[in-house]
N, C-alpha and C positions, 0 to 999 in steps of 0.2 A: 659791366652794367653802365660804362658810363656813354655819354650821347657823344656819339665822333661826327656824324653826318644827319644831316637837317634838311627837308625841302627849301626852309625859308629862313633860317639862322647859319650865322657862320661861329663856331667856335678852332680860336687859332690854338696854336700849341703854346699851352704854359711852361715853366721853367718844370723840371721833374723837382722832387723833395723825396726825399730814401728817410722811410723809418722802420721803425723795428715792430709787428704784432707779431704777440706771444710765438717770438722766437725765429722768427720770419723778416728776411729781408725785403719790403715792399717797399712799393713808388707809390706818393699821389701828387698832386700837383699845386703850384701856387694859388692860392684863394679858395683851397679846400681845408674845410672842417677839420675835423678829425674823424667826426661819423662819415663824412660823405664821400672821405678817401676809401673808408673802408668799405661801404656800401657799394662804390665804385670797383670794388676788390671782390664784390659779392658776398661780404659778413654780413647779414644781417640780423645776425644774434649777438648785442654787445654787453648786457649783464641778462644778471635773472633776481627773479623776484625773490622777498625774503622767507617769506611761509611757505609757499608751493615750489616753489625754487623754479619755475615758470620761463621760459625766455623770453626775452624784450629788445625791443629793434629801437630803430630812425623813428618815433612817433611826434611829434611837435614840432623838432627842428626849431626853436625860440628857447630853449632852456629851463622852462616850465613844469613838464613832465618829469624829470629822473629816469625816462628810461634806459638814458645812454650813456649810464654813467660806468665809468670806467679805470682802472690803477693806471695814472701817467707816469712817467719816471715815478715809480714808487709811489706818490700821491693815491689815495685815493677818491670816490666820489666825485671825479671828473666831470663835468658837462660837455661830453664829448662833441655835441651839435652845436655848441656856440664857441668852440676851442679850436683858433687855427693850428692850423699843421706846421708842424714845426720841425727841420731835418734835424735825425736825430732821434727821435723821441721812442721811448719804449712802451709801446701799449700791448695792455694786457684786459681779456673781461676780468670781472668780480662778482660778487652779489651785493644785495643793496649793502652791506654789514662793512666792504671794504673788506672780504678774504678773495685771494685771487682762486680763478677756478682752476 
């Protein structure tokens, strides 16, 4: 999902970044989020609600919302849209409670 080719933009190649979701060896690239790696991976279900247990995407992208929140290295309640990527890192969803799914 991520944009390679453009009529009127040029996007060059970033450096790759190797991280770990839930249990998956993936790539995203330098100056990407954490959401947008993954988004770019086509996750777009990163927790779920806590009553309805609901799933929840990429909605705000400014760290406002909670929807993208997420276990980082063990961490919980991540801000996964406003959290660079960082090689290495082990993400997994949750719900809003901080239990992994």
């Amino acid at each position: 999902m991520r944009i390679d080719k453009h009529p009127i933009l040029n996007f060059p190649k970033k450096e790759p970044i190797p991280f770990i979701f839930e249990g998956q060896h993936v790539v995203g690239y330098k100056g990407d989020t954490i959401a947008s790696a993954l988004h770019a991976l086509g996750v777009t279900t990163l927790s779920y609600s806590i009553k309805k247990d609901r799933p929840r995407g990429f909605y705000c992208a400014i760290g406002n919302c909670a929807s993208c929140n997420m276990m980082v290295n063990g961490v919980p309640n991540v801000r996964t849209c406003i959290t660079p990527l960082v090689a290495g890192m082990i993400i997994e969803r949750q719900t809003d409670k901080g239990v992994i799914r």
